[in-house]
C-alpha positions as CSV (number, residue, x, y, z in Angstrom):
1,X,5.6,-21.3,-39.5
2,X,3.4,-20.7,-36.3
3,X,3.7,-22.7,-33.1
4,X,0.3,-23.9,-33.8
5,X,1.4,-25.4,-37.4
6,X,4.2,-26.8,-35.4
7,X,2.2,-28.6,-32.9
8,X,-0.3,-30.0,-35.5
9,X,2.5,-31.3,-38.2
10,X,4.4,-33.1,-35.5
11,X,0.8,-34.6,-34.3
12,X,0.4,-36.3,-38.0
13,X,4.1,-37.4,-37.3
14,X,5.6,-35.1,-39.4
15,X,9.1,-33.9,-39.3
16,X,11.7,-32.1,-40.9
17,X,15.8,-32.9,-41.0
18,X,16.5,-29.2,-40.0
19,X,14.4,-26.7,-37.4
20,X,14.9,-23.5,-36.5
21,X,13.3,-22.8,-32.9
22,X,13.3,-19.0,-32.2
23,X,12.0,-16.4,-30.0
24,X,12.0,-15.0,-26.3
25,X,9.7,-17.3,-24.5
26,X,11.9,-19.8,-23.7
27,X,9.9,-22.0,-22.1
28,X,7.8,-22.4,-25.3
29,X,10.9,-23.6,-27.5
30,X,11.8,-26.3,-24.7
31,X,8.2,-27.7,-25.0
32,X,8.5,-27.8,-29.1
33,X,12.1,-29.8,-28.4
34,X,10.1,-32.2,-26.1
35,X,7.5,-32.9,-28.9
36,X,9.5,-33.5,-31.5
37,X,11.9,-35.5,-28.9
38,X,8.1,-37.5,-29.2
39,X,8.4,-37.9,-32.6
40,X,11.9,-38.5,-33.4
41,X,13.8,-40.9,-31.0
42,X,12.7,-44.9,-29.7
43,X,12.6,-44.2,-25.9
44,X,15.3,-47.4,-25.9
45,X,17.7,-45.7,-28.1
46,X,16.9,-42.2,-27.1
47,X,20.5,-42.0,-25.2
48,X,22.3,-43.3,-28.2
49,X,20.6,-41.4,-30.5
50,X,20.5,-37.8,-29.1
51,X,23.4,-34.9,-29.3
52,X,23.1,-32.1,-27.2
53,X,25.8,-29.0,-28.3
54,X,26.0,-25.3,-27.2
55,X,26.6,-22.6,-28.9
56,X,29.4,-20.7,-26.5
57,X,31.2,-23.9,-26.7
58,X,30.3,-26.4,-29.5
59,X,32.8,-26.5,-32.9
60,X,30.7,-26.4,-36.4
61,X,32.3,-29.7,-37.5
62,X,31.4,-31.7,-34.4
63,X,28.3,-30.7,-34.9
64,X,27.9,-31.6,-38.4
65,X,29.8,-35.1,-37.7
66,X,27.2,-35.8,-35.3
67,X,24.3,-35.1,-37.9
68,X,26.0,-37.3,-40.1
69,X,26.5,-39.9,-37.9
70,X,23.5,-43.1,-38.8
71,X,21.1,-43.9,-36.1
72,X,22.1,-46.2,-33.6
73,X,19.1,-48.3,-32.7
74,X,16.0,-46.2,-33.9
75,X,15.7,-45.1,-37.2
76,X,16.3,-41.4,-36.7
77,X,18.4,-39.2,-34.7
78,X,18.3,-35.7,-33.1
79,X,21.1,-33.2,-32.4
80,X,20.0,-30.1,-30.8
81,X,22.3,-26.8,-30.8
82,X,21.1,-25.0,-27.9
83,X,22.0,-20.9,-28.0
84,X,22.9,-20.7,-32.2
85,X,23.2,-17.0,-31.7
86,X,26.6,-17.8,-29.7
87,X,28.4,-19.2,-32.0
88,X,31.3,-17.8,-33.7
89,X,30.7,-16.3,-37.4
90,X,33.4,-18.8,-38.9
91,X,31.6,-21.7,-38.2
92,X,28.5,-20.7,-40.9
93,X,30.0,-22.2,-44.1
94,X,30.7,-25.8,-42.7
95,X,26.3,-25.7,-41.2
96,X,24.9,-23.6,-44.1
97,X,27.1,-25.9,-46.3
98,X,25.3,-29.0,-44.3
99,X,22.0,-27.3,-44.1
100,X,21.4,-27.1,-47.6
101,X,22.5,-31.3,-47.9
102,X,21.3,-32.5,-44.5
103,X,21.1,-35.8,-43.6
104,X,17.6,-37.8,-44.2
105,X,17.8,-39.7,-41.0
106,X,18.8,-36.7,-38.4
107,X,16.6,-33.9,-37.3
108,X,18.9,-31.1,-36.5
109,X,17.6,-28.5,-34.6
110,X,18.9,-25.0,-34.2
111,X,17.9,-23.0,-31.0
112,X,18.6,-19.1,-30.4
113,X,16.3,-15.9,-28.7
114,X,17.5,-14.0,-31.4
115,X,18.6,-14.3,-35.3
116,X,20.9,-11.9,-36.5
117,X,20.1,-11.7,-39.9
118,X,22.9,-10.1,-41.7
119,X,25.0,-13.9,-40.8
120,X,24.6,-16.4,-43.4
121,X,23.6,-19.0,-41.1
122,X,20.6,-17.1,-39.7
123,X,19.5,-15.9,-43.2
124,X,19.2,-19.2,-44.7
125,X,17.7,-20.5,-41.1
126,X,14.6,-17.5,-41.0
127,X,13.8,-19.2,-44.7
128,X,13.8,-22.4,-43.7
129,X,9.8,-23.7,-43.9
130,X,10.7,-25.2,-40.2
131,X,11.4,-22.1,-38.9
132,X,9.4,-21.2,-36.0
133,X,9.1,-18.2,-33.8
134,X,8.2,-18.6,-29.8
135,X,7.8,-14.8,-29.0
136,X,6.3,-13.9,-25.4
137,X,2.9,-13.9,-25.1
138,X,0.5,-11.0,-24.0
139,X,-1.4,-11.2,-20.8
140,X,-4.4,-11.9,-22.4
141,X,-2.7,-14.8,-24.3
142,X,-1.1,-16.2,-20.9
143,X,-4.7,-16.0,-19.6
144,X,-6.2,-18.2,-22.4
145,X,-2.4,-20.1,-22.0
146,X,-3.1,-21.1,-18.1
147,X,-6.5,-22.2,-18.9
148,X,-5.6,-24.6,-22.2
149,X,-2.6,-26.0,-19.8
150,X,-5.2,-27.0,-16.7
151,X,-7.2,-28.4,-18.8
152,X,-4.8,-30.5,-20.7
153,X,-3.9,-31.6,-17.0
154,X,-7.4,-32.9,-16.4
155,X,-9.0,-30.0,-14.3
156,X,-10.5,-26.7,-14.2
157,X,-9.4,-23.3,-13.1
158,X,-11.9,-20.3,-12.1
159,X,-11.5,-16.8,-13.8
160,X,-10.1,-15.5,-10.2
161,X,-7.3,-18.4,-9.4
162,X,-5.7,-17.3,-12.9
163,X,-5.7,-14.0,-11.6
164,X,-4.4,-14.5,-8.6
165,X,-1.6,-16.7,-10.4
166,X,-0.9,-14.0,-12.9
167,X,0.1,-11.5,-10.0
168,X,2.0,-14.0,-8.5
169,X,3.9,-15.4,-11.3
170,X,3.6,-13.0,-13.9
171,X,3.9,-13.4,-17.6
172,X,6.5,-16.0,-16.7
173,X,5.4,-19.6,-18.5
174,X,8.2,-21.3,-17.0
175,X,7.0,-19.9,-13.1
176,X,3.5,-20.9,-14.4
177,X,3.8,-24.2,-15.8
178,X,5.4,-25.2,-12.4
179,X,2.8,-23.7,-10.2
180,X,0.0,-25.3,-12.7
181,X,1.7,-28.9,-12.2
182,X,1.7,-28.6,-8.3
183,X,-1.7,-27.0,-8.4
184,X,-3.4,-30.1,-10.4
185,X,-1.3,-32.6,-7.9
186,X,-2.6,-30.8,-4.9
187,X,-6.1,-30.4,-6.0
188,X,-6.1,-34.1,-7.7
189,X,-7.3,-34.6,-11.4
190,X,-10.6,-33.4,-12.2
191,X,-10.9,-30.9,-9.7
192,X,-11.5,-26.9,-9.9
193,X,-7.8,-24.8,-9.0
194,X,-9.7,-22.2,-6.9
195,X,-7.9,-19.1,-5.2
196,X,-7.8,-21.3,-1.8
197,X,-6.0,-23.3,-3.8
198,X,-3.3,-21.4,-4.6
199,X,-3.1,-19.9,-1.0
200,X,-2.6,-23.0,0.5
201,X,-0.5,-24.8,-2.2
202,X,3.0,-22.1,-1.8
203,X,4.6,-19.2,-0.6
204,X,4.9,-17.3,-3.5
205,X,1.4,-17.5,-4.7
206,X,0.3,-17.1,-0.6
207,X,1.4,-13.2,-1.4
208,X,-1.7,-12.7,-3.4
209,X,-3.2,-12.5,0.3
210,X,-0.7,-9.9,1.0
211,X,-1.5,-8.1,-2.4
212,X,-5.3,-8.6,-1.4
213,X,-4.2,-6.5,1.7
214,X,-2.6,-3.3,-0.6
215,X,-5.6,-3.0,-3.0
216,X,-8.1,-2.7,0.1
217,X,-5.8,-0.4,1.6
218,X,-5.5,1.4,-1.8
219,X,-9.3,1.7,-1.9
220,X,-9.6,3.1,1.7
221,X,-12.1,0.0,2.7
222,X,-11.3,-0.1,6.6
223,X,-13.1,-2.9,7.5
224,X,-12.0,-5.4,4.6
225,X,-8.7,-3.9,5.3
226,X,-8.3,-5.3,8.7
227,X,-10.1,-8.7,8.2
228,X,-7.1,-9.1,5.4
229,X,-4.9,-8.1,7.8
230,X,-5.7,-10.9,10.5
231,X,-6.3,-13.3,7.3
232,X,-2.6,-12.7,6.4
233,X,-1.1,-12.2,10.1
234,X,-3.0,-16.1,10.8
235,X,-1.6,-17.6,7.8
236,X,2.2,-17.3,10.1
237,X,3.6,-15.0,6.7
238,X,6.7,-12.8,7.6
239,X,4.7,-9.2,8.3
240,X,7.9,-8.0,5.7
241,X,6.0,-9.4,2.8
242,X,3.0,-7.8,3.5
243,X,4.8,-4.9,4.0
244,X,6.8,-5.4,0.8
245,X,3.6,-6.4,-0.9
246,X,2.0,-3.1,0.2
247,X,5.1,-0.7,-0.8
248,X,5.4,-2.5,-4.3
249,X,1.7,-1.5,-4.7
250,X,2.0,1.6,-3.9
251,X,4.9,2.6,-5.9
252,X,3.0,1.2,-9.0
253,X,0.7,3.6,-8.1
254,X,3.2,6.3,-8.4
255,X,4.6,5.2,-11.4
256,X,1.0,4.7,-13.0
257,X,0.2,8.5,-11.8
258,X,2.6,9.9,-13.3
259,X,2.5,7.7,-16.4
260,X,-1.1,9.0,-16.4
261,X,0.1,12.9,-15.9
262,X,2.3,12.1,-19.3
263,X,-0.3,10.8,-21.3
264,X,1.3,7.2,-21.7
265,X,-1.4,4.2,-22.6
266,X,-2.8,1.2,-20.6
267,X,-0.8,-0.8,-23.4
268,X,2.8,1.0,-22.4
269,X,2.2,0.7,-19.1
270,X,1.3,-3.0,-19.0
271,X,4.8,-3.2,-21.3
272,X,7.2,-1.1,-19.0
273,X,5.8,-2.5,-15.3
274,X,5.5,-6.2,-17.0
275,X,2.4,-6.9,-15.5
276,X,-0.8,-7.7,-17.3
277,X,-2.9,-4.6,-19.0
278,X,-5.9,-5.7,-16.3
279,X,-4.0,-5.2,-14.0
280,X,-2.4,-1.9,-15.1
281,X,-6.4,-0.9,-16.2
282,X,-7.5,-1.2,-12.4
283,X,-4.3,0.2,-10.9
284,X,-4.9,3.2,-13.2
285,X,-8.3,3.5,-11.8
286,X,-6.9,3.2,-8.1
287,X,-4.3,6.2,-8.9
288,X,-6.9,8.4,-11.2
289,X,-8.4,8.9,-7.8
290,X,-5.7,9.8,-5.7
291,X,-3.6,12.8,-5.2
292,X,-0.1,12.8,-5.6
293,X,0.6,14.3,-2.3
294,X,-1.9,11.3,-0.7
295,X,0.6,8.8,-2.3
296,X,3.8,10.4,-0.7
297,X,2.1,10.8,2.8
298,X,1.6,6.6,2.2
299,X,5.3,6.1,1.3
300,X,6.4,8.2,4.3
301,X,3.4,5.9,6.6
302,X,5.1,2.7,4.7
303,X,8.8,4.1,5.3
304,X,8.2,4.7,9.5
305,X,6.5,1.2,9.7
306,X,9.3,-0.8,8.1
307,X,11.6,0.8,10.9
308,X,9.2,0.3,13.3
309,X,8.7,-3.4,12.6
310,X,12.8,-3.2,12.5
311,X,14.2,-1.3,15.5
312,X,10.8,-1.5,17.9
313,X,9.5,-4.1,20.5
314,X,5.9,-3.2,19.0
315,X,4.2,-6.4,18.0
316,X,3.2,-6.5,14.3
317,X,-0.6,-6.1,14.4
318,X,-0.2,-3.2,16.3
319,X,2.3,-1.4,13.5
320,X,0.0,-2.8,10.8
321,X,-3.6,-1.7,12.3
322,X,-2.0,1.8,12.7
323,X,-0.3,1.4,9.3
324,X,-4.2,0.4,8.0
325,X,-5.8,3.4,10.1
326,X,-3.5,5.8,8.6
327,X,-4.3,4.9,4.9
328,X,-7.6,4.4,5.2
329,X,-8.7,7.0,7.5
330,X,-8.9,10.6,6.1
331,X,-8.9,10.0,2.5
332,X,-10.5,13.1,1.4
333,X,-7.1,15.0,1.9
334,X,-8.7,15.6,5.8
335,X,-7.1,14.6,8.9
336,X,-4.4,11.7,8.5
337,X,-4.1,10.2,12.5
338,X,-0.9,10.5,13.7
C-alpha cells in the first residue's frame, strides 16, 4: 500500500488489526502512528488503551498478551512495536503465530527502517495488505512536501522561502516540519512565510544569509558581495559561520569539479552531497566556470582568514572585505591582491 492509500483509508475510518509501517523517513511513519492513534483510541481511554514496546527490549509474548488483552474503556486498542528489525529471531513463531489469528478489537502495529526478508516475521509482514513503505523523499518531492504542509497550516509559502528552508534544513522532514510550525506561529495563520521570515524566525535558517554571502562570492559579484557582508555582520551572527558557510561552499565546489572531471550526473551528485539536484544543477554551473587552481587559491584565502579571525586583533569586517576582495577581484586567473 502507498502512504497516500493509507492516509485516505484511515480518512473513511478504516483500519486494520495488524500494520506494517516501513521505510527510512522516519518522520513520515510517526505521522501515520498519529493518524491512526486518530482513528483507533477514545482520547479518555487513550492511556488505558495504548501499549508502547521496543524491539531491543520487548519479549514476543508480552507483546502478544497485550494484543489480546480487551479494551479498557473504548472499543479498540493499539500496541505499537517500535524498531521490529531489533528483535531477536526466536520471537517470530509466537507474532507470526498471532499475526495470522489477530485479535478483532486491537490494531497492532509493527514499525522497522528496514525488513529483512529472509525472517518469517518480515515475510509474512511485506504481504500483509497494511503494509506501507515511508521511503525518503526526493528534493523535488520535499519541495511539493513543504508547500502541502503550510498550507495544511493555513498559510502560504513563496517559491524562494522553500528554498532557502531546503539549504537550511535539508531533505530532513523532521528539521522541516519543526521550522514550518514555528514559521506559521511567527508569521500568524493566513499569512505568506517569505525569506525575511525565515531570517528572522532562527539561527539555523539565519545561515541562508551567510550562504547568500558564498554564492555572490562564488560568482565574483563585488558589490552584492559586500552589501551581504554588512547584511550578515548587522544581523550580530558569529563571523565563524559565515566563514563556515563560505568554506562548506566552496568545498562543494570542489567536490562538484571533480565529480564533473569524472563524468558523474546531477542525479549522483544530489545523492552523495545530500542536497537537492537544484542545488547541485547551479553549483555545477558555479564550478563549470572555474579553474581548479582558482578553487585552491580560495581554500588557501579561506584557510589564512580563519587564523586571522583566530590569533589577530583585526576586527572582522576588515578580514572579511579583504577575504571578499581576494575572491572576487582577479577572477580571470589575473592578479589575486595580496
Amino acid at each position: 500500500m502507498e502512504p497516500r492509500e493509507l492516509e485516505r483509508r484511515l480518512k473513511r475510518k478504516e483500519l486494520a488489526p495488524v500494520v506494517f509501517l516501513w521505510g527510512e523517513e522516519s518522520w513520515l511513519v510517526d505521522e501515520a502512528i498519529r493518524q491512526i492513534e486518530t482513528v483507533t483510541l477514545d482520547p479518555e481511554g487513550r492511556e488505558f488503551d495504548r501499549e508502547v514496546f521496543y524491539g531491543d527490549e520487548a519479549e514476543a509474548q508480552a507483546i502478544v498478551t497485550a494484543a489480546r488483552t480487551l479494551p479498557w474503556l473504548g472499543s479498540q486498542r493499539l500496541v505499537l512495536l517500535r524498531g521490529a528489525e531489533a528483535l531477536p529471531r526466536s520471537a517470530d513463531p509466537a507474532l507470526v503465530a498471532y499475526c495470522k489469528q489477530p485479535s478483532p478489537s486491537t490494531c497492532l502495529i509493527f514499525t522497522a527502517q528496514r525488513a529483512e526478508v529472509g525472517r518469517p516475521l518480515f515475510a509474512l509482514l511485506l504481504k500483509l495488505p497494511w503494509a506501507v513503505r515511508f521511503r525518503r523523499l526526493l528534493a523535488r518531492e520535499v519541495s511539493t512536501w513543504i508547500d502541502q504542509r503550510v498550507a495544511a497550516r493555513g498559510c502560504r509559502i513563496t517559491s524562494d522561502a522553500v528554498t532557502a528552508l531546503m539549504e537550511a534544513a535539508g531533505n530532513d522532514l523532521r528539521q522541516l516540519a519543526n521550522e514550518i510550525d514555528k514559521l506559521v506561529t511567527f508569521v500568524g495563520s493566513g499569512r505568506v512565510i517569505e525569506v525575511e521570515s525565515l531570517m528572522a524566525l532562527t539561527a539555523d535558517v539565519r545561515e541562508a544569509s551567510a550562504f547568500e554571502l558564498a554564492n555572490l562570492l562564488s560568482a565574483g559579484n563585488l558589490a552584492e558581495a559586500l552589501r551581504a557582508w554588512g547584511k550578515f555582520a548587522s544581523s550580530g551572527e558569529y563571523p565563524g559561520l559565515a566563514l563556515g558557510a563560505i568554506t562548506h561552499h566552496v568545498r562543494q565546489l570542489w567536490r562538484i569539479k571533480l565529480a564533473q572531471q569524472a563524468g558523474a550526473s546531477p542525479e549522483r551528485l544530489a545523492s552523495e552531497l545530500n542536497i537537492p539536484a537544484f542545488t547541485v544543477r547551479r553549483l555545477s554551473a558555479q564550478a563549470a566556470a572555474l579553474e581548479p587552481e582558482r578553487l585552491r587559491q580560495w581554500l588557501d584565502t579561506l584557510l589564512e582568514a580563519d587564523q586571522t579571525l583566530k590569533r589577530s586583533a583585526l576586527p572582522p569586517r576588515a578580514v572579511f572585505e579583504r577575504l571578499i576582495l581576494r575572491f572576487c577581484v582577479g577572477r580571470g586567473g589575473g592578479h589575486t591582491p595580496a
